[in-house]
N, C-alpha and C positions, 0 to 999 in steps of 0.2 A: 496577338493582343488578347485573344481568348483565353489563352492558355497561360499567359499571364496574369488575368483577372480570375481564373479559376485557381490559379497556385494561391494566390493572396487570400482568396477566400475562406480555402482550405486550411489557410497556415497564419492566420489573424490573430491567433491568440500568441502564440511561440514569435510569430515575427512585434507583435505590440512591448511583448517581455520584453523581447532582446532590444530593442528599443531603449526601455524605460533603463537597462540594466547599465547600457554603454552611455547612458547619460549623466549616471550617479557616477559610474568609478570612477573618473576624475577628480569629484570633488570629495569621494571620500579615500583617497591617495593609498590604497593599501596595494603591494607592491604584488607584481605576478607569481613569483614564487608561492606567499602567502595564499594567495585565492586556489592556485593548483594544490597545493597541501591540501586546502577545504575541501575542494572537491573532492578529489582523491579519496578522504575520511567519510566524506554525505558518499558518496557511491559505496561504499564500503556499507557506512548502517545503512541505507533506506534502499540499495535496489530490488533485492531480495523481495521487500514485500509488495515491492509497486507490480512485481514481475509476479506475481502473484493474482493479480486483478484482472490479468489479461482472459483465462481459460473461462470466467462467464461469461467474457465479452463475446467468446467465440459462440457460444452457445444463446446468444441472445438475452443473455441474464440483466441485461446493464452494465454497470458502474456496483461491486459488489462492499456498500457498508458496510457488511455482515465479516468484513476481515476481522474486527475485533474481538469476534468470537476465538477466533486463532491466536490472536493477540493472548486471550486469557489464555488457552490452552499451554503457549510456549510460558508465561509467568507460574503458573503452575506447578510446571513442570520445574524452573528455575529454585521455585523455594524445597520443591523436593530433593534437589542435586545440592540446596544446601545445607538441606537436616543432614544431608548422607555422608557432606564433606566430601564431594569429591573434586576433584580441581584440575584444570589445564584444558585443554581440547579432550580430553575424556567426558570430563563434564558435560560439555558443552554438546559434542556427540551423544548423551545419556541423555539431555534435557531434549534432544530433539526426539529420540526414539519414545521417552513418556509422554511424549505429548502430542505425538501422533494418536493416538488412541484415543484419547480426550477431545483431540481436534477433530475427526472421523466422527463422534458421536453427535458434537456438536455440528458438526458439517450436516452431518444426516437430519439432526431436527431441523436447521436455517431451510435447507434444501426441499423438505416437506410442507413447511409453511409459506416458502414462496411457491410453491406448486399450489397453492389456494390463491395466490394474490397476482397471477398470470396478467402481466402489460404494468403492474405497480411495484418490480422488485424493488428498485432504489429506494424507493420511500418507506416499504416493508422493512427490509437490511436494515436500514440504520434504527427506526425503531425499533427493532428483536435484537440491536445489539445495544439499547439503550436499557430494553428490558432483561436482557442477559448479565448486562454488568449489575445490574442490582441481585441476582443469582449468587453473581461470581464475590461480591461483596458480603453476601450473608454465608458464603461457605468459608471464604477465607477467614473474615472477621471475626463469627462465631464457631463455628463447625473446626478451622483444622486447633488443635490444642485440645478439645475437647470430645469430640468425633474423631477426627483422624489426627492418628499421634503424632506430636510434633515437638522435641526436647531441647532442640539447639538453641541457648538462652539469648544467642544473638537472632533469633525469627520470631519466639515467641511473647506473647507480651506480660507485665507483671503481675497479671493475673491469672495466668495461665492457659487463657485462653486467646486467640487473633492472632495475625501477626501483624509485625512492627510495620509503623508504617513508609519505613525506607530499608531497603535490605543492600548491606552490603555485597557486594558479587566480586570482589577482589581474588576470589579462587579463583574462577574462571576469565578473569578482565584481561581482554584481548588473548583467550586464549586458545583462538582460530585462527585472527588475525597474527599470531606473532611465531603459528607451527611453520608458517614460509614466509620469511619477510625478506624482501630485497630492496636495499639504497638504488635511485637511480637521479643520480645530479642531485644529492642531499635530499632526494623526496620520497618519504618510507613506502611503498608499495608490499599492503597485505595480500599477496600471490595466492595464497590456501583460501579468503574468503571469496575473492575473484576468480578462481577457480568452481567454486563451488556453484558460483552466479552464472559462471558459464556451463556449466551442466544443467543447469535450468533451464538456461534458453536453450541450448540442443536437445532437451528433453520438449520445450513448448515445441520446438519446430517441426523434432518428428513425432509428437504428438498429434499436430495439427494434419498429420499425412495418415495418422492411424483407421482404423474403422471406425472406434468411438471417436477422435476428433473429428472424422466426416461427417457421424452422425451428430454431433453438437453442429456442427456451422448448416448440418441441414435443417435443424430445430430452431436454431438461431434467424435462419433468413425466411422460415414459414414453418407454423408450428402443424397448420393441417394440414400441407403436402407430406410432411415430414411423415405424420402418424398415416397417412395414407401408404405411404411407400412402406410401410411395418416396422419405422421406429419408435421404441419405448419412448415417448417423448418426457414421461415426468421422472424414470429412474434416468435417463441422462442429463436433465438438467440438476436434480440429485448430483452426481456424479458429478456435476461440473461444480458445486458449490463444496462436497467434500475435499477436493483435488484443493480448490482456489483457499480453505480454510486449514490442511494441512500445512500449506506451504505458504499462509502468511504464520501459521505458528513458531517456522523454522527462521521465517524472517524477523517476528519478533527478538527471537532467544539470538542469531546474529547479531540484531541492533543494540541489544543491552548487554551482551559480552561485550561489546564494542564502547560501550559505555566505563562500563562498571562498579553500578549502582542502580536498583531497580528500587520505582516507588508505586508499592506494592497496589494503592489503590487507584493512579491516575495516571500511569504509564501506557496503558494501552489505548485511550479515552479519545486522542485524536490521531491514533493510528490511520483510521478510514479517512477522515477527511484530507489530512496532509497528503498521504498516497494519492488518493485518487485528484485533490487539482491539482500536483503533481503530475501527474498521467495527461490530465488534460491539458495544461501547460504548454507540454512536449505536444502537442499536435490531435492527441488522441480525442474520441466520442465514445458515447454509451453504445455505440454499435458497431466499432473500427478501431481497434486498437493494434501496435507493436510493439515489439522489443525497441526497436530506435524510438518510439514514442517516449518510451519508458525512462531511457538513459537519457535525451534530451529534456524530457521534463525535469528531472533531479538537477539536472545540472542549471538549470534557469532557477527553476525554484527556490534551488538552497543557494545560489549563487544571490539573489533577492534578497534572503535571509542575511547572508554574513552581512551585505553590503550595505544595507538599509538603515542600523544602526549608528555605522559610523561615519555615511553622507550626513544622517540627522543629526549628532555631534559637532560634526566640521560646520553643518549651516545654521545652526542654532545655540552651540560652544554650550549644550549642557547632555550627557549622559545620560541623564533621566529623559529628559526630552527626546534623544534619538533613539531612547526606547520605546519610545511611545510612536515615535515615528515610524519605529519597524515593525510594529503592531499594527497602526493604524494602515500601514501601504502592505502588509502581509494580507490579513485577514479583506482587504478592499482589491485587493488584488484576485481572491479567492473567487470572492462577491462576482467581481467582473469575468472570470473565467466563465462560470457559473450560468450568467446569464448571457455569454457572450455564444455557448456552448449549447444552450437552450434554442435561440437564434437562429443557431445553423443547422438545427434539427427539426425546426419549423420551415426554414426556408428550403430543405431536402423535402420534407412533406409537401409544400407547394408544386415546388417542381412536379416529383411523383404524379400527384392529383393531374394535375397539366398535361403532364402525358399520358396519363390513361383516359381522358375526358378527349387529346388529339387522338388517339388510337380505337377508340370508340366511333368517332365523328367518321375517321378514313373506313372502318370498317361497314358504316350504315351509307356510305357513299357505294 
C-alpha cells in the first residue's frame, strides 16, 4: 500500500493529465491515426529542446528559463543561412554550427550571473531571458542592415534597416526532417531528426557517467561538500548552463525547420515555459529529471494541445469558443503543474526536516 501511495505521489501530475486527456478524446472524436501523426510531428519539433533542460538539472541549476537565450542564438543563426541562401539539410547543419558560438557566449554570461544568484536560478533564467530578448530585439531590429550587412530584400526591411517580421524558411523547411523519411502504415516518420534526438540522449547518458557529469550531480546534491572534495563548483555550473544553451539553440533551428517559417521577434518567447511544463508534465522536478520524463511529458502536453480545441468545438459548436477553451485549459493546466510541482517540493522539504530532527533525537539518546 506504501509503495502504492508513494508511486501516485510521485506521478500526480502525468497520472491527473492522463486523466483529463482520456476524458476529452471521446467527445472530441479525432481518429487514432490522426493523433499518432501529431505526435509523431510534436516529437519531432519540441524533444530536442525539452532534452536540453535536463544537464542543469543534473547539476542543481533548477528548471533552466535561460533556454531562450539559445532559442535567440539558433534564430540568428537562421537569418544568416538566409542572407547566404543556402538550403536543404546543409543549411540546416550551417545554422547549427553559427550558432554554437553565439550560444557558448551567451551560455557563459546566463552561467555567470546565475553563479551570483545561488538557490534563485529559476527566477534569475527567466528574467535575464526577458532582459536578453530586449538585447536580441535592438540588434536584430536595428543593428543587422545597418551594423551587420544584410541584403537579401526578403529579410531586410524597407528601410534598410531590421528585419522582417516573419521570415520565410522554405529553403531549409523540413530539410532534416525529409534527408531520411520512412512511411510506416501511412505515418511519415523523420528517421534523420530522431536520430539525431537519439545521439542526445546517449550523449546525456554517457555524459552523466563522465568526470564532469559526476562532478555536476556532486554540485547539484551539496554545493559545500562538493567544493570541499576540490570541485570548481562555479565553472561547472558555467559549464552546465553553456552545454543546456547550446543544445536548446540546435533545438530551436530543429523546430523551425520543421515549421517553415520563422517569426523573427516572438518565436522563441515561450520556448522556456512550454518546455519546461512539458518536462514537468512527464513526471519530472527542478531537482530530478529524465529522458523518459521528457518524451512522456511531450506526448501529454501536446496531446492536451491538439485535443482541447476540438472537444471545445464539439461541446460548445463554436471555433472561436474551442479556442478559447484550449487556452484557457492549456495555460490553467500550466498554472496547476506549477503549483502542483511546488507542493511536492515542499512536502520533500518536510520530510527531509523530519528526518534529520529523528536522527538528531537517536543520536542525543
Amino acid at each position: 500500500m506504501e509503495k502504492i501511495k508513494s508511486f501516485l505521489q510521485k506521478n500526480i501530475v502525468p497520472i491527473f493529465i492522463l486523466i483529463f486527456i482520456s476524458s476529452i478524446i471521446p467527445i472530441s472524436k479525432l481518429t487514432p491515426q490522426y493523433l499518432i501523426q501529431e505526435m509523431i510531428l510534436r516529437l519531432d519539433r519540441n524533444l530536442f529542446l525539452v532534452l536540453s533542460l535536463l544537464i542543469p538539472i543534473i547539476a542543481g541549476m533548477g528548471l533552466n528559463f535561460g533556454i531562450v537565450l539559445g532559442a535567440m542564438a539558433g534564430q540568428i543563426a537562421l537569418i544568416f543561412i538566409t542572407e547566404y541562401r543556402i538550403i536543404g539539410y546543409q543549411g540546416v547543419f550551417l545554422a547549427m554550427i553559427l550558432s554554437t558560438p553565439i550560444a557558448m557566449a551567451l551560455g557563459y554570461f546566463s552561467g555567470n550571473i546565475l553563479n551570483k544568484s545561488k538557490g534563485k536560478e529559476m527566477i534569475t533564467s527567466m528574467i535575464l531571458g526577458l532582459f536578453m530578448n530586449g538585447i536580441y530585439q535592438l540588434v536584430v531590429l536595428y543593428g543587422m542592415g545597418s551594423i551587420i550587412k544584410i541584403s537579401n530584400p526578403k529579410l531586410i526591411l524597407s528601410r534598410g534597416s531590421g528585419i522582417r517580421n516573419a521570415i520565410d524558411l522554405q529553403g531549409i523547411r523540413r530539410g532534416l526532417d525529409s534527408l531520411l523519411e520512412i512511411d510506416v502504415l501511412g505515418q511519415k516518420i523523420p528517421v534523420a531528426t530522431f536520430l539525431l534526438v537519439g545521439l542526445l540522449c546517449i550523449f546525456i547518458v554517457w555524459f552523466r557517467k563522465t568526470k564532469l557529469g559526476q562532478d555536476m550531480r556532486a554540485v547539484g546534491q551539496n554545493i559545500e561538500i562538493a567544493r570541499a572534495a576540490g570541485i570548481n563548483v562555479d565553472r561547472t555550473r558555467v559549464l552546465a548552463i553553456v552545454i543546456s544553451t547550446v543544445l536548446a539553440g540546435f533545438g530551436q533551428i530543429i523546430y523551425l525547420q520543421n515549421i517553415g517559417t520563422m517569426n523573427t521577434y516572438n518565436s522563441h518567447e515561450q520556448i522556456g515555459m512550454f518546455s519546461i511544463a512539458a518536462l514537468l508534465i512527464g513526471g519530472a522536478s527542478a531537482v530530478k529529471a529524465s529522458i523518459p520524463n521528457a518524451i512522456t511529458g511531450i506526448i501529454l502536453f501536446h496531446m492536451m494541445f491538439i485535443i482541447s480545441p476540438v472537444a471545445g468545438k464539439e461541446l460548445m459548436g463554436s471555433a472561436q469558443i474551442g479556442e478559447y477553451f484550449r487556452v484557457f485549459v492549456s495555460y490553467g493546466i500550466i498554472a496547476l503543474v506549477l503549483v502542483m510541482h511546488e507542493w511536492r517540493r515542499e512536502r520533500e522539504r518536510r520530510v527531509e526536516r523530519a528526518n534529520e530532527i529523528s536522527d538528531s533525537k537517536g543520536e542525543t539518546i
